[in-house]
C-alpha positions, -999 to +999 in steps of 0.1 A: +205-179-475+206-216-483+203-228-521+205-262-540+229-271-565+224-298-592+257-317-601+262-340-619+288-362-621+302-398-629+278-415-602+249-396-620+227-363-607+233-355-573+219-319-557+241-299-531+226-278-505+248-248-495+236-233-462+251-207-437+271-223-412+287-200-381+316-235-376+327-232-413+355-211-422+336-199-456+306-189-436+289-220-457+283-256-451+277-280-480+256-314-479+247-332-512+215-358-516+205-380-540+170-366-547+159-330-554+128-334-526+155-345-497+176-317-507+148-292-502+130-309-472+172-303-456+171-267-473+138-259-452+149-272-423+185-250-427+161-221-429+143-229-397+176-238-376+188-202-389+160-183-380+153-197-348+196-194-336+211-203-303+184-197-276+218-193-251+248-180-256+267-201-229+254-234-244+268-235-283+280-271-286+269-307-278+293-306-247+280-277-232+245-291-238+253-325-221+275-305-194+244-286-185+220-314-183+248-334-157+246-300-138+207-299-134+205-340-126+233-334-099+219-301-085+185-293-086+170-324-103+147-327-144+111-318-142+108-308-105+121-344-095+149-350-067+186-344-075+199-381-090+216-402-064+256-406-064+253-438-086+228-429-112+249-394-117+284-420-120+266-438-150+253-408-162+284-389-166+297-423-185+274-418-210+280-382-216+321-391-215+305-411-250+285-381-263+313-360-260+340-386-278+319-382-308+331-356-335+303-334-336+313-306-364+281-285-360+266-265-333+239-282-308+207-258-326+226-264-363+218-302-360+196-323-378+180-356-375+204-371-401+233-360-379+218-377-350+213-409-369+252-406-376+254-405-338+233-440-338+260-452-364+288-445-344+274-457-314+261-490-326+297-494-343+317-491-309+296-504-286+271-529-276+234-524-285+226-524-245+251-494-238+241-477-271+204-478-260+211-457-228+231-433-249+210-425-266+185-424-239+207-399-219+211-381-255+170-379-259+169-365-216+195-334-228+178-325-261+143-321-242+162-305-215+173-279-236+138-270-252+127-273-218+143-241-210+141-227-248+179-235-256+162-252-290+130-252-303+123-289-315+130-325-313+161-330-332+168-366-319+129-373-324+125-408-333+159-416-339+161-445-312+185-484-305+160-506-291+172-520-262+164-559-264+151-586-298+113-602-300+137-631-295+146-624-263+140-649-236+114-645-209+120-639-173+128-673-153+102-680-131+098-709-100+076-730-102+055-734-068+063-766-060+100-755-061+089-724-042+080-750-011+110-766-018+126-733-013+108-719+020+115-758+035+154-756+028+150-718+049+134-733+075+156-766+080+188-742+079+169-719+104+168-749+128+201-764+118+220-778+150+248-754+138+248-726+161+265-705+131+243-719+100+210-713+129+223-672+135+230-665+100+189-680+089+173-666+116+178-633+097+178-647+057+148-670+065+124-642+071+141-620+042+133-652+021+099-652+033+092-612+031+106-617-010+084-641-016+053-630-001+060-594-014+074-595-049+095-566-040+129-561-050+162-570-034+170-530-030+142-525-011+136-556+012+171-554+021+165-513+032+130-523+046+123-497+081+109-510+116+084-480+107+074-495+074+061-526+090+023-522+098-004-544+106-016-561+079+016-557+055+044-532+045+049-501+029+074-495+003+093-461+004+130-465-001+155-488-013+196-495-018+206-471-048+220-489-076+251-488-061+243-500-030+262-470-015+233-450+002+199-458+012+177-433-013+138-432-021+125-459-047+138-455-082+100-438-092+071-424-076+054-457-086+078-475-065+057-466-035+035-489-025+018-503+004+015-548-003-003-570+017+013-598+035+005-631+050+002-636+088+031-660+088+055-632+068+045-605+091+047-629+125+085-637+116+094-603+104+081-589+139+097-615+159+131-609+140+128-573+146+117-574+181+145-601+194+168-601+169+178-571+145+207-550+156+203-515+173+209-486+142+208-453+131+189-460+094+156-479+114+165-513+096+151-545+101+178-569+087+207-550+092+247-561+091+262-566+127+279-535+122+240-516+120+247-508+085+229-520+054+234-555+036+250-556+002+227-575-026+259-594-038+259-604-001+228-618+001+231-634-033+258-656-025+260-657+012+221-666+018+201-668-018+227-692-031+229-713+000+192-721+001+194-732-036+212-754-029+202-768+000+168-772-020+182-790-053+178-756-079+209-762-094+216-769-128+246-781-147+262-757-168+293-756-189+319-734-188+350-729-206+351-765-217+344-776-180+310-784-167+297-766-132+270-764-107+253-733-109+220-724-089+188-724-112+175-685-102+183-657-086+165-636-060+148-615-083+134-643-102+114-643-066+098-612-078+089-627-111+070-656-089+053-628-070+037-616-103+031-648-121+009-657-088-010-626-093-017-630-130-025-665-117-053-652-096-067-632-118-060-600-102-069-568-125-037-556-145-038-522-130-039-530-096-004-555-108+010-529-123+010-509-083+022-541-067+048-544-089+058-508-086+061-505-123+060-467-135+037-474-172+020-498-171+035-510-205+062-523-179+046-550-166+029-556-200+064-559-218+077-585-187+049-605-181+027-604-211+033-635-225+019-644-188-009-627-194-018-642-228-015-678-213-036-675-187-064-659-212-058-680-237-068-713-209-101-694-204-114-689-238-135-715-253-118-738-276-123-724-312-099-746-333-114-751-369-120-790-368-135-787-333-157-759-353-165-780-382-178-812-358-207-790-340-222-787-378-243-817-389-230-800-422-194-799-412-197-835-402-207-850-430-178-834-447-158-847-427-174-881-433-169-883-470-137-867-469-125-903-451 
């Protein structure tokens, strides 16, 4: 049976909460608070942990809890979805090596919200706000795990989140068109280069370049793109590199799956690459390695991406460590960001951006390319800036007037 406690003391009134605990050696577990109502709202709460127990007797702790929720990712996969691939399970198992550095001193069901907000403490103290943010993430994925299958009864972690970037964050880098042409015209010089070597090696980037472009899709999944997923009048989306790049797996959601449209000119060198060019293998690719495997996105990156930037003038001058260097002004998946800024461009409706884009929510593509968005609306709307108000109103005018 829990109770509260007034003490006070040489720092004033504080109230103690003793509450049955099955981890202390007394059989009781005390937690003081500065304010009577936060001592009873944690009393309350004790009652309900006690009364509802351990749902499992093989999962006690935090470490069985996160042990359990590796198993089912691994083995049978959360919420009726696939098993996670070998390089999503890697990270994952990262972040539970975190969860189970921490010093948790209770049992998983005899936790509260405050004890998880220690957890954020901790966290944020150690490590950076980006790795804290997926901790926590994972954290959030094994507590609904466990009420999934009646382990606990409620939300402990609810609410207690690390956002994972600032309002002051920059937004995405995007090419402008006219560098765009500048970009397609360096592919299509090195494509034609008198260099037999430079002329083989762009006969396979240039429509790779071409297909990103004209597709907004990302370098995982152009760079796993299947003779079978090129049809008449475009391309279906259905799998990609994992994270990894270890194994070609399905796209990263359901949403990921997606048929886009391409031009004429895309679909005419994609074909002909296929058709005369593309190495004979086992996975169905169109751009594969000489070997028939798959291409590596650091590959591609530096070998071909980087080349064509430069060949086109997108560098910028950067320094470094004192020293000042060439770097080249995007990367490929700042291709993707053209993609959508063309389709905000052209007014196409935000739903049907969200599916080209392959975004799961469609808060997605609102948190990337909102401020997109906005622009283009705001260059639409009719000018309603006070002064310009004020001059349509023979009244306002005359204000104006004697104000001078």
């Amino acid at each position: 049976m829990a109770d509260i406690r007034k003490r006070v003391g040489e720092k004033g009134t504080t109230y103690q909460v003793r509450y049955p605990s099955k981890t202390a050696k007394s059989g009781y577990a005390y937690k003081s608070f500065d304010t009577l109502k936060e001592a009873r709202a944690f009393r309350e709460d004790s009652k309900a942990r006690q009364s509802a127990g351990p749902r499992n007797s093989d999962i006690r702790t935090v470490d069985q809890g996160v042990q359990k929720w590796l198993d089912i990712c691994e083995k049978e996969g959360r919420n009726g979805r696939e098993p996670v691939t070998r390089y999503t399970l890697d990270n994952y198992e990262y972040r539970a090596g975190i969860i189970k550095a921490y010093d948790w001193n209770k049992e998983l069901h005899e936790l509260t919200k405050p004890d998880i907000i220690d957890f954020r403490s901790w966290l944020l103290g150690k490590y950076s706000r980006e790795v804290s943010h997926k901790v926590m993430s994972s954290f959030h994925s094994m507590i609904m795990e466990m009420i999934s299958r009646g382990i606990l009864l409620h939300d402990i972690a609810a609410g207690v989140i690390v956002g994972s970037g600032s309002r002051y964050d920059e937004p995405v880098s995007i090419p402008t068109e006219k560098e765009i042409h500048a970009l397609l015209g360096a592919a299509d010089r090195l494509a034609n280069s008198r260099n037999a070597q430079i002329q083989r090696t762009w006969e396979k980037y240039r429509p790779m370049l071409y297909l990103a472009v004209d597709s907004g899709m990302r370098p995982q999944e152009y760079l796993a793109l299947a003779h079978s997923s090129v049809k008449e009048t475009g391309v279906e989306v259905d799998r990609a590199l994992d994270g990894g790049g270890t194994e070609i797996t399905v796209t990263k959601t359901r949403a990921g799956r997606r048929f886009i449209d391409l031009s004429s000119d895309t679909l005419g060198m994609i074909r002909h690459y296929a058709e005369n060019h593309t190495v004979k293998n086992e996975y169905d690719l169109v751009f594969p390695t000489a070997n028939g495997s798959w291409q590596s996105v650091r590959n591609w990156r530096r070998r071909g991406f980087n080349r064509v930037c430069e060949e086109a003038g997108l560098v910028v001058n950067e320094k470094q460590n004192g020293k000042v260097v060439e770097k080249v002004k995007y990367k490929p998946y700042d291709l993707r960001h053209f993609y959508a800024s063309m389709l905000i461009d052209q007014r196409v409706n935000l739903k049907r951006i969200q599916t080209l884009m392959g975004h799961r929510n469609i808060q997605t593509t609102l948190n990337v390319y909102g401020h997109l968005i906005e622009r283009v609306e705001v260059a639409e709307q009719t000018r309603t800036s006070v002064l310009t108000c004020i001059k349509r109103d023979s009244c306002g005018e005359s204000v104006a007037r004697e104000a001078q």
